[in-house]
N, C-alpha and C positions, 0 to 999 in steps of 0.2 A: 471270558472275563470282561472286553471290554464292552459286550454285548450287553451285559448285566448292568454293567457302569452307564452305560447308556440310557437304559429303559431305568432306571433307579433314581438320575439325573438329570435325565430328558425333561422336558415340558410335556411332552409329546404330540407337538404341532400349538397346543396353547397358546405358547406365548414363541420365544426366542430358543433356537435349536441349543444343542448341547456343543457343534461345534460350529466354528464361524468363523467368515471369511477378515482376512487380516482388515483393518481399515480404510486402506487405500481401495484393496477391491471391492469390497463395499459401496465406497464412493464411485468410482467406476462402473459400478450393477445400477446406482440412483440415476448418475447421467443416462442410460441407455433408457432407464426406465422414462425419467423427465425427456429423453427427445423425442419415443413412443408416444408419450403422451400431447409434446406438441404437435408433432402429424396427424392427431385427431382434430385439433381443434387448434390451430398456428394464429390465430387471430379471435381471443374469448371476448370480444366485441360483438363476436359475430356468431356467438350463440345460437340466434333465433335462424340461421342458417341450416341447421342441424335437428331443432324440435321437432322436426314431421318427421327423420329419416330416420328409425330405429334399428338400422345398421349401422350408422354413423353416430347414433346416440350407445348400443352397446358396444361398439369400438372404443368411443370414448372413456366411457363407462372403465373397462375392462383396463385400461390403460391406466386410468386415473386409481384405480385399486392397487397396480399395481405399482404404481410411483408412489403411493400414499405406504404401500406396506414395507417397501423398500427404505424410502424416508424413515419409519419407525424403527427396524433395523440400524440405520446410521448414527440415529441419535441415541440409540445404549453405547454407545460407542464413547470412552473416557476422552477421547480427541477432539470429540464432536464441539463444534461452535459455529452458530449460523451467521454468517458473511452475508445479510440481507441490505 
């Protein structure tokens, strides 16, 4: 039954899962995500550091999707407000 509820209710990877993590951890999943993504690139001044090395560019890459997807996840969140 709840399988049905599921697939009925699901996005199914679309958009936003069917269940989801409380807020706090959420927020917790973005910091891990956002520190990943600054050990690609700890200083984005220094960019042109990185354009030849496309290791370094799909780490980046890869990092930044996934801080970018996480973020979008935080912000359906009723709690959510950006402290920028």
């Amino acid at each position: 039954m709840v399988n049905a509820a599921l697939e009925l209710y699901d996005s199914g990877g679309s958009s936003s899962p069917a269940i989801v993590d409380v807020y706090e951890t959420a927020v917790k999943k973005l910091k891990i995500e956002l520190d990943a993504l600054i050990v690609t690139l700890d200083n984005p001044g220094a960019w042109a550091d990185i354009k030849d090395d496309e290791d370094a560019k799909k780490a980046f890459k890869e990092a930044f999707i996934g801080a970018l997807e996480q973020l979008n996840l935080v912000q359906q969140y009723y709690e959510y407000k950006w402290h920028g």
